[in-house]
N, CA, C and O atoms as a MOPAC input file, in Angstrom:
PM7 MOZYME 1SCF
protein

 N      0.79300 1    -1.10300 1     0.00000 1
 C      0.00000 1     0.00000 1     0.00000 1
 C      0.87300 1     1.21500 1     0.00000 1
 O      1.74800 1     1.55100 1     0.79800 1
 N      0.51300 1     1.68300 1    -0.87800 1
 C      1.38600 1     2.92100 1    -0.92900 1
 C      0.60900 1     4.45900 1    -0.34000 1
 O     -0.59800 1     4.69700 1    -0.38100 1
 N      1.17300 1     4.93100 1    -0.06200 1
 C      0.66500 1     6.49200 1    -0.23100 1
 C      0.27000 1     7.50100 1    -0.52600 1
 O      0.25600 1     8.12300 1     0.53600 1
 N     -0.02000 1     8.01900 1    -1.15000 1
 C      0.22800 1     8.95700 1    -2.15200 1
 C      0.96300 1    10.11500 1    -1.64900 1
 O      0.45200 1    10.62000 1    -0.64900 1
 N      2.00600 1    10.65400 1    -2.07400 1
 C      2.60300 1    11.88300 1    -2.45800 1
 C      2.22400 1    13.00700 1    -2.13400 1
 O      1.83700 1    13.72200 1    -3.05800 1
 N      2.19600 1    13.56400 1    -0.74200 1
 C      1.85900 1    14.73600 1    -0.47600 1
 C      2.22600 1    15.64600 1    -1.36500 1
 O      3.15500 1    15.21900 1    -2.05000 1
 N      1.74300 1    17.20200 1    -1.77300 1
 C      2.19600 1    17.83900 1    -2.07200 1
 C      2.22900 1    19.24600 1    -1.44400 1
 O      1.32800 1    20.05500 1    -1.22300 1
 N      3.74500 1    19.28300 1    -1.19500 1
 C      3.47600 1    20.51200 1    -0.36900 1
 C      4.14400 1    22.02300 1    -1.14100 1
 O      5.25500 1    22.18200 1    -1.64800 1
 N      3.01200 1    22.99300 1    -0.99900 1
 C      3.47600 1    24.16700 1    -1.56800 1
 C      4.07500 1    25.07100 1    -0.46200 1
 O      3.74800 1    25.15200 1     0.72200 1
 N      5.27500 1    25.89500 1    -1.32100 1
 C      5.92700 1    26.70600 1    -0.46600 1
 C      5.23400 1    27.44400 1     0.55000 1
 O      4.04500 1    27.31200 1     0.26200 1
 N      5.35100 1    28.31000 1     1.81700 1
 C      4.89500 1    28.81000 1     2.61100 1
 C      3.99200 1    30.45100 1     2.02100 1
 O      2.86000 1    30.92900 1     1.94800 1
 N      5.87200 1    30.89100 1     1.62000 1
 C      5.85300 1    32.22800 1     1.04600 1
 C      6.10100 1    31.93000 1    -0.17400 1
 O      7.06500 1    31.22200 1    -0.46600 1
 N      5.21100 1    32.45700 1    -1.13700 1
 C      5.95500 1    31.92800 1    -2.59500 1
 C      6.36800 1    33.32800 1    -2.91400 1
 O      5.63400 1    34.29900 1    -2.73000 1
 N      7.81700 1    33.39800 1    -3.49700 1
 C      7.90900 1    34.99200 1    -4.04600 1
 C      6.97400 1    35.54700 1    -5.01200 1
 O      6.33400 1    35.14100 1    -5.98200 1
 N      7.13400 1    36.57100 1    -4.40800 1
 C      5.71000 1    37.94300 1    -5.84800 1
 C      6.77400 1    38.02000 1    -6.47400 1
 O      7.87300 1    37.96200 1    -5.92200 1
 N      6.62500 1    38.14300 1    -7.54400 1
 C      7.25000 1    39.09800 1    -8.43200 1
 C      6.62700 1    40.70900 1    -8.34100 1
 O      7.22800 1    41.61500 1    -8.91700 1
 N      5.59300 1    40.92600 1    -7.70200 1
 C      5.61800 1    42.59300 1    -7.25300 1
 C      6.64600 1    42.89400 1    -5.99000 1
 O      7.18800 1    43.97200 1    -5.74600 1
 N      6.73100 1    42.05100 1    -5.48900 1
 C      7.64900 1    42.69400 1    -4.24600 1
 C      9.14000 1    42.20900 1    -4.83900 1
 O      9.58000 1    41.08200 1    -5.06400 1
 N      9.67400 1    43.41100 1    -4.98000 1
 C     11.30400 1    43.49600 1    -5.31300 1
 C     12.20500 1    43.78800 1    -4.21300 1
 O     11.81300 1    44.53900 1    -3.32000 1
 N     13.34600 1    43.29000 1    -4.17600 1
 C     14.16300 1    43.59400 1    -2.98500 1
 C     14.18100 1    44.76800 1    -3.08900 1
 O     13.69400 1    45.35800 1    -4.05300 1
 N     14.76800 1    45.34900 1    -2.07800 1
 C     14.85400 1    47.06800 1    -1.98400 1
 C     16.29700 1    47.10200 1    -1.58700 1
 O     16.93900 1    46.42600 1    -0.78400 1
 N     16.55300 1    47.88400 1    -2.21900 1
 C     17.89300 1    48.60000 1    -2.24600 1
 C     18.22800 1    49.69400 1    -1.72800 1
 O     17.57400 1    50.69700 1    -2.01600 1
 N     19.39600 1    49.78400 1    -0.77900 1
 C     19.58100 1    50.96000 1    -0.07800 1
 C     20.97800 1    51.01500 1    -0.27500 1
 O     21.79800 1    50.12100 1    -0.48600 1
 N     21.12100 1    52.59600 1    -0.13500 1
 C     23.02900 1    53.08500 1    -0.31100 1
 C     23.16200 1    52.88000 1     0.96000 1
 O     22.16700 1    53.06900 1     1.65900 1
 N     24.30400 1    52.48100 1     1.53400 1
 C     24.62100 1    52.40400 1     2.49600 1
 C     26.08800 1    53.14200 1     2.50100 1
 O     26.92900 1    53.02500 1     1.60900 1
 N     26.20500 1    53.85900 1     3.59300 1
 C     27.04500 1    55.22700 1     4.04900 1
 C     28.62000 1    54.14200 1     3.72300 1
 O     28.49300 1    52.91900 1     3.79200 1
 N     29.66200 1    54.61200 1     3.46700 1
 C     31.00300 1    53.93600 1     3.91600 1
 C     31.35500 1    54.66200 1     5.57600 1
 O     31.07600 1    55.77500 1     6.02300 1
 N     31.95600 1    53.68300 1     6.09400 1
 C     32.17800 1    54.47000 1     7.43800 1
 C     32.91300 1    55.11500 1     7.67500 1
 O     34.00400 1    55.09100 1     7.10500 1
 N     32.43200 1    56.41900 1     9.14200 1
 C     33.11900 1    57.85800 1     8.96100 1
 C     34.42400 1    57.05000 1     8.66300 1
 O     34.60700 1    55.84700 1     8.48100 1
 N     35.50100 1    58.42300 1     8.68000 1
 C     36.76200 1    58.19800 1     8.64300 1
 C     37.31500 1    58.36700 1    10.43000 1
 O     37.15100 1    59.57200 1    10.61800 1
 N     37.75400 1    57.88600 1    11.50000 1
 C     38.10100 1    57.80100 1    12.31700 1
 C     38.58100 1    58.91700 1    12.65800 1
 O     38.95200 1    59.48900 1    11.63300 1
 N     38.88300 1    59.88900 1    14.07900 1
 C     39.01300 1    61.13000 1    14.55300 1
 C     40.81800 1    61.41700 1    14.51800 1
 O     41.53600 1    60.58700 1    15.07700 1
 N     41.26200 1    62.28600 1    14.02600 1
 C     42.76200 1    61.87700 1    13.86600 1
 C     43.38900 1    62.09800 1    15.71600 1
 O     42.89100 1    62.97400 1    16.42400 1
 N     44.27400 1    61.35000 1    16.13200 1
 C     44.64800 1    61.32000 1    17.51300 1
 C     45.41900 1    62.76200 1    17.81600 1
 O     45.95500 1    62.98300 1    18.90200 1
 N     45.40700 1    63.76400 1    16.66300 1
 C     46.67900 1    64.58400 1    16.52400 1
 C     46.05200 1    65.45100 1    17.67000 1
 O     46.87000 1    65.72400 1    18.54900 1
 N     44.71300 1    65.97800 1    17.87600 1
 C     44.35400 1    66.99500 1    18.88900 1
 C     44.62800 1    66.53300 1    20.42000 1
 O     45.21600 1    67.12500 1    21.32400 1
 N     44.07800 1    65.43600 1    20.39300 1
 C     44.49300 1    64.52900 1    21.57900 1
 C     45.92100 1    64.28300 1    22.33100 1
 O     46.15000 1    64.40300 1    23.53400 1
 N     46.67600 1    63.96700 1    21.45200 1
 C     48.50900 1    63.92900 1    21.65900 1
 C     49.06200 1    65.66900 1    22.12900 1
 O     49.72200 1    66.04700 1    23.09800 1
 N     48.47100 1    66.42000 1    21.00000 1
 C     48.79400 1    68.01000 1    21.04300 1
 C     48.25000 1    68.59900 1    22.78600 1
 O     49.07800 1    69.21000 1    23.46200 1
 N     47.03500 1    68.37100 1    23.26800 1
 C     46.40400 1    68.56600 1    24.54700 1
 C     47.63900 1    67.99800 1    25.81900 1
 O     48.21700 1    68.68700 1    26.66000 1
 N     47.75500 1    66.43800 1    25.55100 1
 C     48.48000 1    65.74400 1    26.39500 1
 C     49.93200 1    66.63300 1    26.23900 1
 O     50.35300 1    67.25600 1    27.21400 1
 N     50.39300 1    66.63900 1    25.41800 1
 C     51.85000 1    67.87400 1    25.70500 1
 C     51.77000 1    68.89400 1    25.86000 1
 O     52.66800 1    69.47200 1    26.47200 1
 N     50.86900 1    69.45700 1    25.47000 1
 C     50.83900 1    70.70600 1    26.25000 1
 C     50.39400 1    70.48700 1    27.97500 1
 O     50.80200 1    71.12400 1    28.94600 1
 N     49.80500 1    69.80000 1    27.94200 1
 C     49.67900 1    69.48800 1    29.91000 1
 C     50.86700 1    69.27500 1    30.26000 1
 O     51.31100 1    70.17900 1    30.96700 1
 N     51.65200 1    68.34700 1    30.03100 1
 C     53.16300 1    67.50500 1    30.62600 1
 C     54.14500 1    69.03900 1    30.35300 1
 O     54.86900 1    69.59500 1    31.17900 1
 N     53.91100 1    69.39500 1    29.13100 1
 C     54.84300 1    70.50400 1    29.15700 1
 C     54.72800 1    71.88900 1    30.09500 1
 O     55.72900 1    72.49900 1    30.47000 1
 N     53.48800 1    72.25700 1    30.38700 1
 C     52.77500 1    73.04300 1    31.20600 1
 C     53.37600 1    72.61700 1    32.60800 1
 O     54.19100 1    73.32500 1    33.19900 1
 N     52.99900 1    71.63400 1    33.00500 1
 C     52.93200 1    70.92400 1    34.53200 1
 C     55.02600 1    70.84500 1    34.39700 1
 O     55.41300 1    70.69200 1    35.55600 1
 N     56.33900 1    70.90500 1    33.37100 1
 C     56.82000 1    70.98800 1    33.84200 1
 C     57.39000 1    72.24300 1    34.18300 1
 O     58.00700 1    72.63700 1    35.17300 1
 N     56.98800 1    72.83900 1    32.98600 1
 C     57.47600 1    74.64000 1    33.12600 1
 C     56.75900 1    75.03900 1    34.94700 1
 O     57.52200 1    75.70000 1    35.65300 1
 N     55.67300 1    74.71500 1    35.44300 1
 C     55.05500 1    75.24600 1    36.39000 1
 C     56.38000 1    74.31000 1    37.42400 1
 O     56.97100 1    75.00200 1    38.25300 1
 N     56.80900 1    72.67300 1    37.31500 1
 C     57.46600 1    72.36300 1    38.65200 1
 C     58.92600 1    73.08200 1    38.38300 1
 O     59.70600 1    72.99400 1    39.33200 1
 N     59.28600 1    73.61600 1    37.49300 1
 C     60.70800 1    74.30700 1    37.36000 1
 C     60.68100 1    75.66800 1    37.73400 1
 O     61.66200 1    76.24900 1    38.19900 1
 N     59.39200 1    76.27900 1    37.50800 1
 C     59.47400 1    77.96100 1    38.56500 1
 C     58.81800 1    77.73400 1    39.40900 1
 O     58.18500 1    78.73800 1    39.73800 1
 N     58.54300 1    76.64800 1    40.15700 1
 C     58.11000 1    76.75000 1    41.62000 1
 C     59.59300 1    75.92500 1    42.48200 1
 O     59.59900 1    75.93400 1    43.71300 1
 N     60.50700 1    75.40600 1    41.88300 1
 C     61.95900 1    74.79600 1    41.74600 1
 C     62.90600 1    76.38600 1    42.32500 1
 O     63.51000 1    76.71400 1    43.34600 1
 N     62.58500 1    77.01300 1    41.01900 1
 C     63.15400 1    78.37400 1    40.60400 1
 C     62.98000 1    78.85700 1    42.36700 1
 O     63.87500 1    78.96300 1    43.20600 1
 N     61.73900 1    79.04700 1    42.49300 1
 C     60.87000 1    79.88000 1    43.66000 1
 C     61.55500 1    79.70800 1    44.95000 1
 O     62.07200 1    80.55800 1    45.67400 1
 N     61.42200 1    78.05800 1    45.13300 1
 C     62.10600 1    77.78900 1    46.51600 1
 C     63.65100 1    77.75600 1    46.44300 1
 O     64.19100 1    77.46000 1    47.50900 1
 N     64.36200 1    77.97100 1    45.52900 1
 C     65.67900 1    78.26100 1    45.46000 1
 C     65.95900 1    79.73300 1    45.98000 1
 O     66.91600 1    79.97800 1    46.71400 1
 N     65.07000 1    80.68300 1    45.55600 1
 C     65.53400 1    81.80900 1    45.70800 1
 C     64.87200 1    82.10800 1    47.19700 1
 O     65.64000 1    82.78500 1    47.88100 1
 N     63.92900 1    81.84900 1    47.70400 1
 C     63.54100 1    81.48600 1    48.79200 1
 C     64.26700 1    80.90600 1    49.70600 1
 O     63.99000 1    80.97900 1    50.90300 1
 N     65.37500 1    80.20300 1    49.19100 1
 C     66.00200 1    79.52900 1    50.24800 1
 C     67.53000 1    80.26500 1    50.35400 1
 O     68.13500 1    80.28900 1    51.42600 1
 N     68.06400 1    80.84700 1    49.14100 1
 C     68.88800 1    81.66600 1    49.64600 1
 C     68.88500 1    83.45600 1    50.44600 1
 O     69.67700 1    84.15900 1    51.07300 1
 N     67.27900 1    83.55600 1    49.85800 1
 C     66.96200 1    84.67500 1    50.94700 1
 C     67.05800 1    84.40600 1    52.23000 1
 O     67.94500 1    84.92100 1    52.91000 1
 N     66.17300 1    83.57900 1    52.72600 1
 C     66.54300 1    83.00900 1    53.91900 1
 C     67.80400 1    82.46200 1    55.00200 1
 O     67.73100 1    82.30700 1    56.22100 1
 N     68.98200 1    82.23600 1    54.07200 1
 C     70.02300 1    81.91700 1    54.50000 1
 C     70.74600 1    83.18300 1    54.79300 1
 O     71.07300 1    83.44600 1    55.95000 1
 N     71.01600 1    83.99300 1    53.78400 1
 C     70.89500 1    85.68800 1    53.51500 1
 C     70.45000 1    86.32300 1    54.87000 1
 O     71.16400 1    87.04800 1    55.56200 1
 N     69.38100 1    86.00900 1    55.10400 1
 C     69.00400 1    86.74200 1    56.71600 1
 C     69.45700 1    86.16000 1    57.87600 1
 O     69.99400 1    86.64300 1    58.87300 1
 N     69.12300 1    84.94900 1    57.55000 1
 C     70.38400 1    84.25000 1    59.52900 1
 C     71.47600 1    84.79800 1    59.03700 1
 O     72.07000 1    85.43800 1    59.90400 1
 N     72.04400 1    84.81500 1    57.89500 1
 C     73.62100 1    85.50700 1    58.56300 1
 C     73.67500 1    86.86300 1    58.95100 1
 O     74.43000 1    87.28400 1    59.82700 1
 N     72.61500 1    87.77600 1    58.09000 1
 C     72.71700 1    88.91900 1    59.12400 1
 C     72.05900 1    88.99800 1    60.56200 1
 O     72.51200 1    89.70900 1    61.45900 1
 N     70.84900 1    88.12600 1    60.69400 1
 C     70.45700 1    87.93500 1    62.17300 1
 C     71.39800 1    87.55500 1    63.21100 1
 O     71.25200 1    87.91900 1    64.37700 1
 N     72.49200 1    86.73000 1    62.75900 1
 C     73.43700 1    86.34400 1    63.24800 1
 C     74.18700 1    87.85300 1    64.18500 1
 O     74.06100 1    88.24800 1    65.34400 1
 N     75.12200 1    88.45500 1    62.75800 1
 C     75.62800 1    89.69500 1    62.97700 1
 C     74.84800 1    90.30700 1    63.90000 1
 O     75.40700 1    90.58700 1    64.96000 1
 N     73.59200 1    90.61700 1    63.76800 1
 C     72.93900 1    91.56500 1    64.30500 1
 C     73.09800 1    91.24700 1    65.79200 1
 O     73.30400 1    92.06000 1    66.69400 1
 N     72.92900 1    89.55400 1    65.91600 1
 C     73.24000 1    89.75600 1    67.51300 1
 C     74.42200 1    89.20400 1    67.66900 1
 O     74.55400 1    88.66500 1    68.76800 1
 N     75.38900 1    89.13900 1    66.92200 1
 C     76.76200 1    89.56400 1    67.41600 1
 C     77.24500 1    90.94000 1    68.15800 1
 O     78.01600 1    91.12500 1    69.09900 1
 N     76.58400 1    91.70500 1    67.46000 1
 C     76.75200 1    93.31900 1    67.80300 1
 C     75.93800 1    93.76500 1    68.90700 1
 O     76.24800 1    94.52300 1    69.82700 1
 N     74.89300 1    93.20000 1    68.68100 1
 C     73.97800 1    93.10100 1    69.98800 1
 C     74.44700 1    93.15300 1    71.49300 1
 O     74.52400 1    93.99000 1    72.39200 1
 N     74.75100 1    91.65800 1    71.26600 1
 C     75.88400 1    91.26200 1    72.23100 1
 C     77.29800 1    92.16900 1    72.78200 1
 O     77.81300 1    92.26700 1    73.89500 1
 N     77.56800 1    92.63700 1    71.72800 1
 C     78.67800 1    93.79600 1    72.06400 1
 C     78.30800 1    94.92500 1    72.64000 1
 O     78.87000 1    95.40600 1    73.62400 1
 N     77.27900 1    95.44200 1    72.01800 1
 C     76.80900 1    96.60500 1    72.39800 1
 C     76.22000 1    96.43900 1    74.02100 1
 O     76.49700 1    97.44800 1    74.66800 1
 N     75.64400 1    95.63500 1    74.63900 1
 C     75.02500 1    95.25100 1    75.80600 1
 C     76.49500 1    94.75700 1    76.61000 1
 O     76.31600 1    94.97600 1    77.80800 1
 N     77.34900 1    94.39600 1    76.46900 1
 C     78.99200 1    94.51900 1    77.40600 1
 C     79.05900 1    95.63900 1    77.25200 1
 O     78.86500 1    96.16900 1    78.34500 1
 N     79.27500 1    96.55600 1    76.29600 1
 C     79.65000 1    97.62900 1    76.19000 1
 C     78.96800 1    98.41600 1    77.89000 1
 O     79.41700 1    98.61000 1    79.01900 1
 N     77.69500 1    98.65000 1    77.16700 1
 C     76.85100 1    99.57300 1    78.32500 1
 C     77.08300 1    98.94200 1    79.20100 1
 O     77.55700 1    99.72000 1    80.03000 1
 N     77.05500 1    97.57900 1    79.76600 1
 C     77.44800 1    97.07700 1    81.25000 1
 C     78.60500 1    97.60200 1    81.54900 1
 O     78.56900 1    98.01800 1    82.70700 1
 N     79.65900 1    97.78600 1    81.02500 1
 C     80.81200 1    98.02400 1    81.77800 1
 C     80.72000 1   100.03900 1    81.64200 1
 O     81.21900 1   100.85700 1    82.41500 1
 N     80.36300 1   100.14800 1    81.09000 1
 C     80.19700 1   101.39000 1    81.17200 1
 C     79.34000 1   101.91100 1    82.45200 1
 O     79.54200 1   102.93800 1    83.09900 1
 N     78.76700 1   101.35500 1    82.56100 1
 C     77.22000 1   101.22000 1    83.50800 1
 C     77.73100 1   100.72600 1    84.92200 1
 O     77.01600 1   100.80200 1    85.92100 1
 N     79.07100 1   100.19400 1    84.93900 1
 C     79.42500 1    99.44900 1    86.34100 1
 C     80.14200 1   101.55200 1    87.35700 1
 O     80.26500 1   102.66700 1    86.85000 1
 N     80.35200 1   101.12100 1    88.61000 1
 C     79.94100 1   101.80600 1    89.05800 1
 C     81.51900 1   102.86300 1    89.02400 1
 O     81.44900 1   104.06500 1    88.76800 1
 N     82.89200 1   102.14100 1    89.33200 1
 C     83.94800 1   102.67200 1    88.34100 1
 C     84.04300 1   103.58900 1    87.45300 1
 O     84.57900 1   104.69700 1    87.46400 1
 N     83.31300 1   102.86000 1    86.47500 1
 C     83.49600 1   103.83700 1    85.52200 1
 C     82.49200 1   104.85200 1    85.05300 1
 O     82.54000 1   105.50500 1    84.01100 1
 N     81.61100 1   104.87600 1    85.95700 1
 C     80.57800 1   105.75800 1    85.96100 1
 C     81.31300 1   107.13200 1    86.97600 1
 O     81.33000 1   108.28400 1    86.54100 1
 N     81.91200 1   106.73700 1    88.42600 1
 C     83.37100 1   107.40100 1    89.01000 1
 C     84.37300 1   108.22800 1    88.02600 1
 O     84.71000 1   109.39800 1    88.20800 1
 N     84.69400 1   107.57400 1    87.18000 1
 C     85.58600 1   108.09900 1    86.29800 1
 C     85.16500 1   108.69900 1    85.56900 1
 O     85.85000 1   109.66500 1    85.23300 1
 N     83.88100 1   108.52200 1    84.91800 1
 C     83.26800 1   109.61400 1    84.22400 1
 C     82.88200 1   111.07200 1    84.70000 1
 O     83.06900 1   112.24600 1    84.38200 1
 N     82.22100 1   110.28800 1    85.67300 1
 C     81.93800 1   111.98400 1    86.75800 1
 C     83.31200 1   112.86700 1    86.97500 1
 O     83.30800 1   114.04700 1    86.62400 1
 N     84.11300 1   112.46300 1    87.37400 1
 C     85.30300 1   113.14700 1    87.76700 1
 C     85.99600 1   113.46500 1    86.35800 1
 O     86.92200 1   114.24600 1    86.57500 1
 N     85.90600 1   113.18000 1    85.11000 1
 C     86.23400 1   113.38400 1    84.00000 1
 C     85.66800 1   114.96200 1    83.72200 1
 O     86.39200 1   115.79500 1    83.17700 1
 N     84.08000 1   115.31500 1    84.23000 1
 C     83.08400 1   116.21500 1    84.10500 1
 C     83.59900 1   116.98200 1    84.59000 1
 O     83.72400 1   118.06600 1    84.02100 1
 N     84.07700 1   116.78800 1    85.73000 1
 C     84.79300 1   117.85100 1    86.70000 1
 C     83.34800 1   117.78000 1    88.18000 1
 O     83.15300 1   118.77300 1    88.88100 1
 N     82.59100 1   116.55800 1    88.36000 1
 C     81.50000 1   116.14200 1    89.32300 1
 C     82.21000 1   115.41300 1    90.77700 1
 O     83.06600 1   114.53100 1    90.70600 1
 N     81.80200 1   115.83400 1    91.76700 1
 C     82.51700 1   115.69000 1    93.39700 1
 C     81.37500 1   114.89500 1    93.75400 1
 O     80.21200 1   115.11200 1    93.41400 1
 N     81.87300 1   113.80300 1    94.58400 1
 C     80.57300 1   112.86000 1    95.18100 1
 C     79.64100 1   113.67800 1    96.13200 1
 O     79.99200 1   114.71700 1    96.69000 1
 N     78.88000 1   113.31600 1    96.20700 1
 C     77.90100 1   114.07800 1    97.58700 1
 C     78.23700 1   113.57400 1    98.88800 1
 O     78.07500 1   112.37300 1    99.10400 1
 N     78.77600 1   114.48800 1    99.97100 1
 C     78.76000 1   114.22100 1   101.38500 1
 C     77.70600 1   113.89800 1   101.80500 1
 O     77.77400 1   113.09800 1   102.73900 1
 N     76.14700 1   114.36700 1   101.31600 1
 C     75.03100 1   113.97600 1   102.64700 1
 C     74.29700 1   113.79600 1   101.15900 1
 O     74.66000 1   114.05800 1   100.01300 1
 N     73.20300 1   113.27500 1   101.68000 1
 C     72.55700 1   112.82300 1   101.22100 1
 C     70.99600 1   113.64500 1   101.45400 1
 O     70.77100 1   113.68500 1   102.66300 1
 N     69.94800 1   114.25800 1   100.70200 1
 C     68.94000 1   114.83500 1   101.03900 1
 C     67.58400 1   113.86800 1   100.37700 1
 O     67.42600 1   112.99800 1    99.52100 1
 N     66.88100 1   114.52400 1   101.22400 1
 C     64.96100 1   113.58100 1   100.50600 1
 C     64.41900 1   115.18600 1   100.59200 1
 O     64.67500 1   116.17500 1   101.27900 1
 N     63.53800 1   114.84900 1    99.50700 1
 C     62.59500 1   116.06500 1    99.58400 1
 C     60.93200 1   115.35400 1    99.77600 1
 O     60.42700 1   114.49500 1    99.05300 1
 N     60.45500 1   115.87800 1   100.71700 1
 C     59.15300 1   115.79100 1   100.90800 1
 C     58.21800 1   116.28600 1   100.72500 1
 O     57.90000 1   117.29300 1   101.35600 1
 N     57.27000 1   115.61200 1    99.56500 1
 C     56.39900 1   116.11300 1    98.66900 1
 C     55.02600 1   116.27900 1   100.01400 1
 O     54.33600 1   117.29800 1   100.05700 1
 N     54.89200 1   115.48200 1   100.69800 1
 C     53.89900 1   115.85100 1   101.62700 1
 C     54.37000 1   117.25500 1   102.57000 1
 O     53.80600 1   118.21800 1   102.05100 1
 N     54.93600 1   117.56400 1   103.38800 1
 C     55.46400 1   118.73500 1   103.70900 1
 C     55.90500 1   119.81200 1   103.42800 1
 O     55.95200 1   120.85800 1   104.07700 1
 N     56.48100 1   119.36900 1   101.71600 1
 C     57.22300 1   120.40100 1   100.59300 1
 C     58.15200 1   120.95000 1   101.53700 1
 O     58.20100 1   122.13700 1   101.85900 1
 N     58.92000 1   119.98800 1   101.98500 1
 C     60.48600 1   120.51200 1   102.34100 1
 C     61.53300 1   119.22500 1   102.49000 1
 O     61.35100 1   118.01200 1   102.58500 1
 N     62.90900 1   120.20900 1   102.46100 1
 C     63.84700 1   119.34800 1   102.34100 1
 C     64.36800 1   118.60700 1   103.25900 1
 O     64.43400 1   119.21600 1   104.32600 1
 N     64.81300 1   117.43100 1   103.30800 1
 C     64.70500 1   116.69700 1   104.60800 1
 C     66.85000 1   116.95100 1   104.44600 1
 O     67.57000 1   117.28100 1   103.50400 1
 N     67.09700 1   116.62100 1   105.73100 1
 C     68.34700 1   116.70100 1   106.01500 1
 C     69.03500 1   117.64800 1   105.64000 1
 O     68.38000 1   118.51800 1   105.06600 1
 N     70.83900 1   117.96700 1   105.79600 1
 C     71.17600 1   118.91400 1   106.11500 1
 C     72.31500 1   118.91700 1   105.05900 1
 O     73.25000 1   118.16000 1   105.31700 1
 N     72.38000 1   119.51800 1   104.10700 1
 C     73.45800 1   120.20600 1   103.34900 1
 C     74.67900 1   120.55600 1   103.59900 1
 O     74.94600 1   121.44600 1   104.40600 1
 N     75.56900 1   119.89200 1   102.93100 1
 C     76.83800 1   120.37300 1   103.01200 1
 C     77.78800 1   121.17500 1   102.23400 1
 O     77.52800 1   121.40400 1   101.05300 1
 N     78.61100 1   121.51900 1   102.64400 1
 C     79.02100 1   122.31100 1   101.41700 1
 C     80.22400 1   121.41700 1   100.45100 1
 O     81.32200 1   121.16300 1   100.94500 1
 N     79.93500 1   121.07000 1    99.30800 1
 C     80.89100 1   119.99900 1    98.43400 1
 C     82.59100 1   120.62400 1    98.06300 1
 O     82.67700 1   121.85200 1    98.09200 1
 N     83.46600 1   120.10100 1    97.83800 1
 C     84.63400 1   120.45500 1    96.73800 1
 C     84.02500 1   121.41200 1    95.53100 1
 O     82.92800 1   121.37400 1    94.97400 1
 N     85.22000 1   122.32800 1    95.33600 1
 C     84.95200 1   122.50100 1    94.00800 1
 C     84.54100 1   123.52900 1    93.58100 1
 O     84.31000 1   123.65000 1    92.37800 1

């Protein structure tokens, strides 16, 4: 027993009214050239080193100003120092003696107070050298 022979017709049979359709299709862009990109990046690196070489510059000169002043701070109280012996020995009681008598000045025999409550002179006057 045989069968018979299905016959099966296509699903979609092509139209001949419906034609493929055709489209232009773009070629693709041309890619962004890297040149703006590279140009940006050196100018940063070159930027960032010019800026660490005058801030280099900066603390150099900064640092010999500074050295520049302790040595005269130094001086200053070297002299300091001199000047403050100086007035001490000047200031001692010697040579404050020797100065007076240089003036042509006689020590005081007595000694007086004046009294601002009474408005008079306390003790008794002598008569000095001279």
């Amino acid at each position: 027993m045989s069968m018979p022979a299905r016959v099966t017709a296509p699903l979609h049979a092509p139209s001949a009214a419906r034609a493929p359709r055709l489209q232009i299709i773009r070629s693709p862009e041309p890619g962004r050239s890297l040149m703006p990109f590279f140009l940006l990046c050196a100018i940063i690196l070159l930027g960032s080193l010019v800026g660490a070489l005058l801030l280099n510059t900066a603390m150099a000169v900064s640092s010999y100003r500074i050295h520049d002043q302790q040595i005269q701070l130094t001086h200053l109280k070297e002299q300091q120092a001199e000047l403050a012996g100086k007035l001490e020995s000047l200031g001692a009681p010697a040579a404050l003696q020797d100065s007076a008598a240089s003036l042509g000045m006689v020590p005081a025999e007595a000694t007086l107070y004046v009294s601002i409550a009474s408005q008079s002179i306390l003790g008794t006057p002598e008569a000095g050298e001279g």
